[in-house]
C-alpha positions in Angstrom: 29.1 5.6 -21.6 28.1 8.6 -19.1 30.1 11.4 -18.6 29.7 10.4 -14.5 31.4 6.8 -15.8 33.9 8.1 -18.1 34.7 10.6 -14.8 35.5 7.1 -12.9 37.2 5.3 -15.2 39.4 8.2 -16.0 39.9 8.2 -11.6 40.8 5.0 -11.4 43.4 5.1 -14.5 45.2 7.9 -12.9 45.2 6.1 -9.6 46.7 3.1 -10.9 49.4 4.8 -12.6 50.2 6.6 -9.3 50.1 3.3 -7.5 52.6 2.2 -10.1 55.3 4.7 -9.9 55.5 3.8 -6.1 55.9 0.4 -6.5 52.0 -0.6 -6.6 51.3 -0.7 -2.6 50.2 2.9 -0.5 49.0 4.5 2.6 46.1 5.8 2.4 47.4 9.5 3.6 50.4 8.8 1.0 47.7 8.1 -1.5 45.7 11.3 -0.3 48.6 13.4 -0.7 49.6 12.6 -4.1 46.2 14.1 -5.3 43.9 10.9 -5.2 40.4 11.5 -3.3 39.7 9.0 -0.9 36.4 8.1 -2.9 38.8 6.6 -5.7 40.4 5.1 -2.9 37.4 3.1 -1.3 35.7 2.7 -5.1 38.6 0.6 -6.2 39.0 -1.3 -3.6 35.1 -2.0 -3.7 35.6 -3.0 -7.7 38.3 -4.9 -6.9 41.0 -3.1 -8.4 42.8 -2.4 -5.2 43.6 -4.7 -2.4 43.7 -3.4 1.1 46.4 -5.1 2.9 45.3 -3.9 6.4 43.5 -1.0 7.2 45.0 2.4 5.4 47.4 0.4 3.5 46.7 -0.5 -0.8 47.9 -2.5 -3.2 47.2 -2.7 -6.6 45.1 -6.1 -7.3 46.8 -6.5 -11.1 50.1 -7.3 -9.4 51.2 -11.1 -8.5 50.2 -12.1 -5.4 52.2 -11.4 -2.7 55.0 -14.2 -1.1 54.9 -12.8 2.0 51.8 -10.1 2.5 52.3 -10.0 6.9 56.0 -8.9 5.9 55.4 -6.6 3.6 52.0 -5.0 5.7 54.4 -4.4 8.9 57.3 -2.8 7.1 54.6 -0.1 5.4 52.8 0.0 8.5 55.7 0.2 11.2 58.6 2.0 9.0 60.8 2.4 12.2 60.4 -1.7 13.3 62.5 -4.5 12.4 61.9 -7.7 12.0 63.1 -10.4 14.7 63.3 -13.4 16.5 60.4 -16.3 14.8 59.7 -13.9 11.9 63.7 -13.4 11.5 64.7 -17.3 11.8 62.0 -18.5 9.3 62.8 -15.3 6.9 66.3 -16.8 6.7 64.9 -20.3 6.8 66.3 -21.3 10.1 63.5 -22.8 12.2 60.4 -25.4 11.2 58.3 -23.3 12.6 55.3 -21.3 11.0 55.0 -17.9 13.0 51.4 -17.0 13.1 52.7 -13.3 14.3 54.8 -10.8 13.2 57.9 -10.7 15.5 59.0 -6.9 15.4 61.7 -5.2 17.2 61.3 -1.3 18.2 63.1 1.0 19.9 62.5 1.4 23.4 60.1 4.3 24.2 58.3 3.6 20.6 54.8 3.9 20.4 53.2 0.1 19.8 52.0 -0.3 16.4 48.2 0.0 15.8 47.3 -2.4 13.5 44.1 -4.3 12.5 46.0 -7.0 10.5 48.8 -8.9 10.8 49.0 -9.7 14.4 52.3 -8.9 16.0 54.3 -9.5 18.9 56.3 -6.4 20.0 59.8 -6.5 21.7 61.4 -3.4 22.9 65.0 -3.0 22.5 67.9 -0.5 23.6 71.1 0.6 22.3 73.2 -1.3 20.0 70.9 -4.3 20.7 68.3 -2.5 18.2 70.6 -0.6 16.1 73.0 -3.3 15.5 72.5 -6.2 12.9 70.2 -4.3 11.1 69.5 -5.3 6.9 67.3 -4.5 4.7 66.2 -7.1 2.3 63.2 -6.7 -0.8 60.6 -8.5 0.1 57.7 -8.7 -2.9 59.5 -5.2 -4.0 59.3 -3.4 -1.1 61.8 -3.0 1.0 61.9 -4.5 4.6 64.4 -3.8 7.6 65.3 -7.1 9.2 68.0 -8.6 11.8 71.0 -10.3 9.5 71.3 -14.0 10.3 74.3 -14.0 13.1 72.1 -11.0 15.2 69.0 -12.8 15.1 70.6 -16.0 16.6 71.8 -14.1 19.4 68.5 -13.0 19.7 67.2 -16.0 20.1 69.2 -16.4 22.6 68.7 -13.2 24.7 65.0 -13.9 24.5 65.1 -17.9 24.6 62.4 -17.7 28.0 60.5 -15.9 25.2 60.5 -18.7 22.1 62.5 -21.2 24.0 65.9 -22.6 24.2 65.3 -25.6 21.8 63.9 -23.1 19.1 67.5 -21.2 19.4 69.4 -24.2 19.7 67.9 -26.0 16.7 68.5 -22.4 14.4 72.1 -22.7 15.5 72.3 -25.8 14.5 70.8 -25.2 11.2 73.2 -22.3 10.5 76.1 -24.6 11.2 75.2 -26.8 8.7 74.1 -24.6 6.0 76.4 -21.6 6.2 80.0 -20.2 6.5 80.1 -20.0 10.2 80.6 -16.3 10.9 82.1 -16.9 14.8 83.3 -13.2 15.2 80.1 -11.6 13.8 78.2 -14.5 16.0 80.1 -13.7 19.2 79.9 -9.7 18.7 76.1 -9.4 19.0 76.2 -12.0 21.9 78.1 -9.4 23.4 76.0 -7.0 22.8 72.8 -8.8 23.6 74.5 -10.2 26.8 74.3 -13.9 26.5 78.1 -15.0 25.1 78.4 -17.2 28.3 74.8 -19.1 27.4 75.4 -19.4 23.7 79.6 -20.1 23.1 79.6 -23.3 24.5 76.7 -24.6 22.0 78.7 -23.1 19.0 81.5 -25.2 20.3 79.9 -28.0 20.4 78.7 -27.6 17.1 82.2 -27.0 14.9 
């Protein structure tokens, strides 16, 4: 083996165990300032032995593959966001439907994210309407703000021109039927997000 080879291989051992001490994925300027070159950067993900999730964000390759890698590449990407709405109901299994964007909530005035990969579909909120409601659950180890179950159905709601009135209607319904029914929690954030008129009279029908 050549000293320029036994150099490399000695790179990409440290890297890896820097990558594993921080869970396995990083930003690139994370990665940077932790003492790795970006040439070991762009070398192991050319050999394979890291995975770029979208552009400036790695992942070690050795780890299982990821459950739910849009998820996982927003919350790195876009710490301040939150996940909402589609993303939200089918996180918490609440909707047939497959979203084929990210649903993310930011605070209004927030810059738009600027990302390559996944696509995703911005929605500004104010006030308590963004602070309010707010989890955050591991998703493939890393950890990932998203609206709590009774918020998001409000949200639904609020935004129903947005993914339609049958989409929040059937989630309710879902939540009926597999969950305690939480009607002060459900009627608080209709409060907040301004639709308690729209959505109470649905719940009743439901219980």
């Amino acid at each position: 083996m050549t000293p320029k080879s036994i150099r490399k291989n000695n790179a990409f051992a440290a890297t890896k165990q820097v990558f594993r001490r921080h869970g396995g994925v990083l930003r690139a300027s994370e990665a940077i300032g932790l003492g790795i070159h970006p040439r070991t950067l762009y070398a192991m993900r050319d050999a394979g032995e890291l995975e770029q999730l979208s552009r400036g964000l790695y992942r070690l390759a050795e780890l299982p593959p990821l459950g739910n890698p849009d998820l996982v590449a927003v919350a790195l990407k876009v710490p301040n966001g939150v996940i909402c709405l589609i993303s939200a109901l089918a996180y918490h299994e609440l909707t047939t439907q497959i979203p084929h964007e990210v649903y993310l909530a930011l605070p209004r005035g927030a810059e738009p994210p600027r990302l390559d990969y996944p696509p995703v579909r911005t929605f500004w909120f104010t006030g308590q309407a963004f602070t309010e409601g707010i989890v955050i659950r591991k998703v493939d180890s890393v950890p990932v703000r998203i609206y709590d179950v009774e918020k998001t159905l409000a949200d639904c709601f609020k935004y129903r021109n947005k993914v339609g009135l049958d989409t929040a209607v059937e989630a309710l319904k879902r939540y009926v039927a597999k969950r305690r029914v939480k009607v002060d929690s459900l009627m608080a954030y209709a409060r907040i997000c301004r639709v308690e008129k729209v959505m109470r009279p649905y719940l009743e029908a439901l219980l």
